[in-house]
C-alpha positions in Angstrom: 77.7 -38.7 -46.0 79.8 -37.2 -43.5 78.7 -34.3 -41.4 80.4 -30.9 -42.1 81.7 -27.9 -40.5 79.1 -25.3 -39.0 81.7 -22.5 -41.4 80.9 -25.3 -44.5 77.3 -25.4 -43.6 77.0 -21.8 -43.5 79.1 -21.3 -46.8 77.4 -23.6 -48.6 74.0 -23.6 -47.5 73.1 -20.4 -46.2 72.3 -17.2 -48.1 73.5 -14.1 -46.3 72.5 -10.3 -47.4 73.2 -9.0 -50.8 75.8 -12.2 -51.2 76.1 -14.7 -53.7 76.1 -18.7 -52.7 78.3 -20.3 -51.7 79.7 -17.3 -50.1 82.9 -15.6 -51.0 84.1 -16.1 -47.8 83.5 -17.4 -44.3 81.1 -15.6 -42.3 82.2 -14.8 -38.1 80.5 -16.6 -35.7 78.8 -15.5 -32.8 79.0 -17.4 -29.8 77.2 -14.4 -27.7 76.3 -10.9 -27.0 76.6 -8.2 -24.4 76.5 -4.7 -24.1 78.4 -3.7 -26.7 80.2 -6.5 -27.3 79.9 -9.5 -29.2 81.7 -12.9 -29.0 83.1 -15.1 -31.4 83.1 -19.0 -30.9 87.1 -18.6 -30.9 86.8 -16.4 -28.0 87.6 -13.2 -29.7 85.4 -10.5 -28.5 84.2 -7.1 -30.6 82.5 -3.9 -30.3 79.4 -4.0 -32.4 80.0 -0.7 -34.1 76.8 -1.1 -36.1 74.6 -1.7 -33.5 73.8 -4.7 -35.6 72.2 -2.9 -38.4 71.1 0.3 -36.1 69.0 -1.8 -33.9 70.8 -2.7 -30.6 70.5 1.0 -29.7 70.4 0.4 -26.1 73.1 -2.4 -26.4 72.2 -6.3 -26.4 71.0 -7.9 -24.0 69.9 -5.0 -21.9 68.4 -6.6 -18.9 64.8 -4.5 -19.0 64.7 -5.8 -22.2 65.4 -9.4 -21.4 63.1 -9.2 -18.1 60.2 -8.0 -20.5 60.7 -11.1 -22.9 61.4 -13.7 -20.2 57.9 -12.5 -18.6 56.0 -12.4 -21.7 57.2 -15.5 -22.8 56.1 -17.4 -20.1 52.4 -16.2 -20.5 51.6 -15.5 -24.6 54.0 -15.1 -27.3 52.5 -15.6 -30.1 48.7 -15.2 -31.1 47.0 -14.1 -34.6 45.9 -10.3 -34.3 42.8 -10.9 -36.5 39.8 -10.8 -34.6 42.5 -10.6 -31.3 44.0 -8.0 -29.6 46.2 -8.5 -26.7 47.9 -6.2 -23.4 51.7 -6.3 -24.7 49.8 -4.6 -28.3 47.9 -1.9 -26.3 50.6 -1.1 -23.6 53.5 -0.3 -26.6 50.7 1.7 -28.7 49.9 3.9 -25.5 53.8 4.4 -25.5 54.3 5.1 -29.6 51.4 7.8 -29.1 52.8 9.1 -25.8 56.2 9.6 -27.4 54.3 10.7 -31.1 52.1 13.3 -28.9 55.3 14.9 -27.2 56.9 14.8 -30.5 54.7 16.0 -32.9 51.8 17.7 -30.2 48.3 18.1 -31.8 47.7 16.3 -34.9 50.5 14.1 -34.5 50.0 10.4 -35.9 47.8 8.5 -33.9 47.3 5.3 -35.6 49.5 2.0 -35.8 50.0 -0.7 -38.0 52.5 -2.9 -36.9 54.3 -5.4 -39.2 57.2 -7.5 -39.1 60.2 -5.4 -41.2 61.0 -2.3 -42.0 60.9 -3.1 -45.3 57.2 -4.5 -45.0 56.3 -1.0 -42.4 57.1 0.8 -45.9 54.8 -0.8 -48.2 52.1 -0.6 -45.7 52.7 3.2 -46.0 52.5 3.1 -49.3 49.1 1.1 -49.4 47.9 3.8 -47.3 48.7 6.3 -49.5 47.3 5.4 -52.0 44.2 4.2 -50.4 43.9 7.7 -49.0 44.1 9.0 -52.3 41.5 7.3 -53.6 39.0 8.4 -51.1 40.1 11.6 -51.8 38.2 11.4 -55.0 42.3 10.9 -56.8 42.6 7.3 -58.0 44.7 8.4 -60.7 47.3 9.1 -58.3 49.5 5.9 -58.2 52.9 7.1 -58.0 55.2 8.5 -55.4 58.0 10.9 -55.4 61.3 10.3 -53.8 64.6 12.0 -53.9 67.7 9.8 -55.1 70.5 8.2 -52.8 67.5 7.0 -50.7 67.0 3.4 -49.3 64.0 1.9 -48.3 63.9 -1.8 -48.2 63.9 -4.6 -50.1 60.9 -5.5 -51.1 58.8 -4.7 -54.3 56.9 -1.9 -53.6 60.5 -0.4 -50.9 62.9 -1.3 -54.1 60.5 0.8 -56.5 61.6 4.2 -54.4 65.1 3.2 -53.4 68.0 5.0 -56.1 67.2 3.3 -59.1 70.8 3.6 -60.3 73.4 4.0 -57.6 71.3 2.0 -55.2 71.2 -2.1 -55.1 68.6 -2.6 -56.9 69.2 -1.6 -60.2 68.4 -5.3 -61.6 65.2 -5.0 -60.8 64.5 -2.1 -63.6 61.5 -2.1 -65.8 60.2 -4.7 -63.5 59.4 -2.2 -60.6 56.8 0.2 -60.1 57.4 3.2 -62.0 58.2 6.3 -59.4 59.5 9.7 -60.2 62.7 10.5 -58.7 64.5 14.3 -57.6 68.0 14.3 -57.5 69.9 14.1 -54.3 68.5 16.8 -51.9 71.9 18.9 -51.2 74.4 18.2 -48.3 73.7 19.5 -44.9 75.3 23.1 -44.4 74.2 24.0 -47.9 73.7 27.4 -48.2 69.5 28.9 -48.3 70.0 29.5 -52.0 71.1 26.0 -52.5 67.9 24.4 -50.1 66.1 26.9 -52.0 66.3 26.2 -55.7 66.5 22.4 -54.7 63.1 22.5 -53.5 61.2 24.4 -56.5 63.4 21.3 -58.6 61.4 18.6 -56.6 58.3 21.2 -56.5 58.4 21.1 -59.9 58.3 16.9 -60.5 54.9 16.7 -58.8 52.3 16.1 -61.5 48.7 14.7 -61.1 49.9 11.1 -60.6 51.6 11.6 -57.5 50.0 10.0 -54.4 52.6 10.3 -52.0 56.4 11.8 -51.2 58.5 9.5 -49.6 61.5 10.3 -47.6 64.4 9.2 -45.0 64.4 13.1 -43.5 68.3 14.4 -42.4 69.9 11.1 -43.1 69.9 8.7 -45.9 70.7 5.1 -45.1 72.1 2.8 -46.9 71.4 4.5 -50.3 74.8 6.3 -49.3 74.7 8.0 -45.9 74.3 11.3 -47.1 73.4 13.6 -44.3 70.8 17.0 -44.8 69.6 20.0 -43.2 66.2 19.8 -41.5 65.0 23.1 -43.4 65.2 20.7 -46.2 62.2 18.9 -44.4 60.4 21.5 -44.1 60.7 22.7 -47.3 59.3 19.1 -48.7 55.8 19.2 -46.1 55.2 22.5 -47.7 55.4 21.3 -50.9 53.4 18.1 -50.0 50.9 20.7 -48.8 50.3 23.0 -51.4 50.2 19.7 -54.1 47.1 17.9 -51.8 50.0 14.9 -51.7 50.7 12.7 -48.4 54.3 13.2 -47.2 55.5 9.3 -45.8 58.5 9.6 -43.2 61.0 6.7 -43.1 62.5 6.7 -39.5 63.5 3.3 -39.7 67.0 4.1 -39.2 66.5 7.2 -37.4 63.7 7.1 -35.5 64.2 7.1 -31.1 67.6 9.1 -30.8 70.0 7.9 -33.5 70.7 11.3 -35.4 70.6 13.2 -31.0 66.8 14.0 -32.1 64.0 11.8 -30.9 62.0 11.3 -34.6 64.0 14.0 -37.1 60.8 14.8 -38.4 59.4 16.4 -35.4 63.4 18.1 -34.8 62.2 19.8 -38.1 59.0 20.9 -37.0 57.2 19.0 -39.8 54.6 16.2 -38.7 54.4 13.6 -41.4 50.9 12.1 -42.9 52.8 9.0 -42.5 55.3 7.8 -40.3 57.8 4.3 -40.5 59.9 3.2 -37.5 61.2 0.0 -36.9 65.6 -1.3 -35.8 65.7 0.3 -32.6 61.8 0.1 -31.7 62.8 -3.3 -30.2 66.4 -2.3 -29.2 67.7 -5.1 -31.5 66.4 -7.9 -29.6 63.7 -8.8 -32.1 62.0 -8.2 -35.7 59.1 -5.3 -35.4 58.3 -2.5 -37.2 55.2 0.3 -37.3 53.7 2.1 -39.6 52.0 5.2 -38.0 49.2 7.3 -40.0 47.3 10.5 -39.2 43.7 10.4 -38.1 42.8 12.0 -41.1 44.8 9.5 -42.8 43.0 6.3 -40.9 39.5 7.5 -41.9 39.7 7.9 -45.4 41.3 4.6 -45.2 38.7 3.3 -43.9 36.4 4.5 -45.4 33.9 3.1 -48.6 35.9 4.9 -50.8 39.1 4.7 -49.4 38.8 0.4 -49.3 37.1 0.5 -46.3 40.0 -1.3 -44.3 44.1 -1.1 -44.7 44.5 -4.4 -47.1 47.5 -5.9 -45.4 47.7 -8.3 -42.5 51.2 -9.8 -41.1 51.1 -13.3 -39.7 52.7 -12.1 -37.6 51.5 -9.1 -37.4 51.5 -7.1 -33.4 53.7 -10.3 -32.3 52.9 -10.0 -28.1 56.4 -10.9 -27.2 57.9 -8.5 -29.8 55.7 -5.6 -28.6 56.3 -6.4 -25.1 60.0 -6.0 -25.5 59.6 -2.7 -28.2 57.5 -1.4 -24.7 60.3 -1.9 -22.4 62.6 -0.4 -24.5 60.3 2.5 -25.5 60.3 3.0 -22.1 64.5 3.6 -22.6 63.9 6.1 -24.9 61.3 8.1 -22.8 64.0 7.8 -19.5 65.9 9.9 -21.9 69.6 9.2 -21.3 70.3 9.2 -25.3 70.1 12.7 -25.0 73.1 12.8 -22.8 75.2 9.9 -24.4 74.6 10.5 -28.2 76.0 14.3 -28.4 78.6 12.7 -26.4 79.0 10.3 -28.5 79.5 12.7 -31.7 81.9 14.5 -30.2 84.3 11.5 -29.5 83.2 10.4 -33.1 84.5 13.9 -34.9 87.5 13.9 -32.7 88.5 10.0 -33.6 87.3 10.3 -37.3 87.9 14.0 -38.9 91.8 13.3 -39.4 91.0 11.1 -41.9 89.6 13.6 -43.9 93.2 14.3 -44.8 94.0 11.4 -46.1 94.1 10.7 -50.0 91.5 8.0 -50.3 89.0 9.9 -48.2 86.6 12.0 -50.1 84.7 12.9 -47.2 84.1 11.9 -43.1 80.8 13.5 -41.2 79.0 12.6 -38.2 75.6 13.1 -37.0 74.6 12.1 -33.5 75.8 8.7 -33.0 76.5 8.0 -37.0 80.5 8.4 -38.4 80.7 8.3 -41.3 83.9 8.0 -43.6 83.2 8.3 -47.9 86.2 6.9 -49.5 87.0 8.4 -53.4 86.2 4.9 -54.8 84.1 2.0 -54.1 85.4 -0.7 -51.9 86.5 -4.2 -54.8 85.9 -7.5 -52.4 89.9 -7.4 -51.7 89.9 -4.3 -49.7 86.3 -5.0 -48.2 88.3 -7.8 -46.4 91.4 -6.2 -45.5 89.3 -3.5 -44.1 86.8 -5.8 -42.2 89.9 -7.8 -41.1 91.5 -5.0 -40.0 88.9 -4.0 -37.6 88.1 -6.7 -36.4 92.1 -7.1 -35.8 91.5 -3.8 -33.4 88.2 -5.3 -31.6 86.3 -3.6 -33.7 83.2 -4.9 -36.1 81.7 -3.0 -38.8 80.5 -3.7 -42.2 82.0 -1.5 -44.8 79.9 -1.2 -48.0 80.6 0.5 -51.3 82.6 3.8 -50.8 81.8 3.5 -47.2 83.3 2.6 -43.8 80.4 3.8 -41.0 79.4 2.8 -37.3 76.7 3.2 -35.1 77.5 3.0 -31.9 75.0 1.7 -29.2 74.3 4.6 -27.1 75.5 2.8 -24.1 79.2 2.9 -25.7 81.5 4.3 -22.9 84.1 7.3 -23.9 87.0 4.1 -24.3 84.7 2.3 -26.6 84.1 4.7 -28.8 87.8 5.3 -29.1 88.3 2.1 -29.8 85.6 2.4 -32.8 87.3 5.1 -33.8 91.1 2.7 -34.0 89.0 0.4 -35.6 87.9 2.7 -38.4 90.9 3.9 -39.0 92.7 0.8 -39.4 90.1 -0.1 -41.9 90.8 3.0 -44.0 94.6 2.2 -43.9 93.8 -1.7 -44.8 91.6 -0.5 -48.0 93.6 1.9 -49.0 96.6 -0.5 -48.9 94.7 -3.2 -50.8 93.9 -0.7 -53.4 97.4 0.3 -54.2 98.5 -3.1 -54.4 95.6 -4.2 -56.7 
């Protein structure tokens, strides 16, 4: 048999996200990574506009991150946290509840769960929940409530409160828990009537079965990159409140500066029962995510009638090696210099992106700390994905358009040139798509 190409290899053999196999088309390779910048194995060399899926927040390869790695590495990186506790585990919990403390002040989560995913952080929370509710004297509250347009992973029990219809995972109906769903909480700027009458909708959907509210608070993800007003928050905790229901806060994505706020829960004066993070906890360099609870929340936990312990336990669960380099570059975050280059950041992101807004295949282009967003009329078909992709990439630029979108994320190390340079890159994606559509 004769050997083939890494590109067939991949093609053939590999599954990549939300893609079909073989793969509809060749897939870049990276060579390396720097900074901001990646490099192909052809010697091309991009601006990660994503931040590789919002984690590289503080760019890759940041060298406190790599020092912390190379020196755990050399003593413990791995060991099972059953029965086992280790420094690395300790030192990045002191820092989560430093940060949680500032954030949030008294009452503010003080219990972690670490896990390996975001996607795993959020059924953890949900486990929690429930468990909570049951030594509450509620076990027949099973479900949670969730507004639509959300995203919050892909497994089971994430899939279950992601949109169950414009979301991806619409295949998986009548096989997924069954969750009650509000519409779409209104855009940010909405007037206080509109906030208003939203929230006695979604106070209205919360019956006796509901456990929990779960929410990505100011920005939805991936469920469509919809942006909110922090009143809207609000309005949900008080709601969560007067029901005797947990309110679960997925800052997965937004969590440690993204949005110019350090959690947007706390920017909205709300502390959750229940709190996610995860992507940028490690600055990109590898997979961890938490799942922070109340104290009120831990001890019914773990209590008789609570389950008497939180049923779920990672392999790979507090990894020392991935908590010594989420400690470093917690450490980042509480040096502060996001709060500097992020509003910075948004500015040079509304000046290079709101022009498109006049363009007839834009339906919409908004920005929110270091997230650009541009919401095309109609969905991206695979031949203008490509010519948009190419097209960046054509200008330096990588980013990874999906549906009606073209958005970046910018590491928060990107210099005033870089980000224009995003900003070329996005609109030389719009122009590629739109082109692609007329010709179609």
């Amino acid at each position: 048999m004769q050997p083939t190409s890494d590109s067939t290899t991949d093609t053939r053999h590999i599954w990549h996200p939300y893609s079909p196999l073989p793969g509809p088309r060749p897939n870049l390779p990276v060579a390396a990574a720097d900074g901001v910048y990646l490099t192909l194995d052809d010697g091309r060399v991009l601006i990660d506009a994503m931040s590789s899926w919002w984690a590289a927040a503080h760019g890759h390869r940041h060298p406190d991150l790599v020092a912390a790695a190379h020196r755990q590495l050399d003593i413990l990186p791995h060991v099972m946290f059953g029965g086992l506790t280790h420094t690395p585990a300790v030192e990045l919990t002191r820092r989560l509840l430093a940060l949680t403390a500032d954030a949030f002040g008294p009452g503010a989560p003080d219990a972690v769960f670490y896990s390996d995913s975001g996607s795993v952080a959020v059924e953890v929370a949900v486990k929690a929940a429930l468990q909570a509710q049951r030594a509450a004297g509620h076990p027949e509250r099973t479900r949670l409530l969730t507004w639509r347009s959300g995203y919050h992973g892909d497994t089971f029990g994430a899939m279950s409160v992601c949109d169950p219809d414009g979301g991806m995972h619409a295949l998986w109906t009548g096989t997924l828990a069954d969750q009650l769903f509000a519409p779409a909480p209104p855009v940010r700027g909405s007037s206080d009537r509109e906030i208003a009458d939203y929230l006695q909708v979604f106070d209205s959907l919360i019956d006796g079965t509901v456990a929990a509210v779960i929410i990505e608070p100011v920005v939805q993800g991936a469920g469509g990159m919809r942006f909110h007003d922090h009143a809207l928050v609000a309005g949900v905790r008080r709601i969560c409140d007067a029901h005797g229901v947990l309110l679960i806060a997925d800052e997965i994505a937004t969590g440690f500066g993204r949005t110019g706020d350090l959690l947007t829960t706390a920017a909205a004066g709300v502390t959750p029962d229940i709190l996610c993070v995860g992507k940028a906890l490690t600055g990109g360099m590898m997979t961890l995510a938490a799942t922070l609870t109340t104290r009120a929340v831990a001890d019914a936990v773990s209590s008789p009638a609570g389950g008497g312990a939180l049923m779920h336990g990672p392999t790979f669960m507090a990894n020392p090696l991935a908590c010594a380099v989420a400690a470093a570059s917690l450490d980042l975050v509480a040096a502060g210099y996001w709060r500097e280059t992020v509003p910075r950041i948004a500015t040079e992101l509304e000046r290079g992106l709101t022009p498109l807004a006049g363009r007839d295949a834009v339906a919409d282009v908004r920005v929110l700390g270091a997230v650009g967003v541009v919401d095309l009329h109609r969905p991206l078909d695979d031949a203008a994905m490509t010519a948009a992709t190419d097209a960046a990439v054509a200008t330096g630029v990588w980013l990874r358009p999906f549906g009606r979108l073209i958005y970046v994320m910018p590491p928060f190390i990107s210099t005033t040139g870089e980000v224009a340079t995003i900003c070329a890159g996005v609109r030389a994606a719009v122009d590629a798509a739109d082109r692609a559509e007329v010709h179609a």
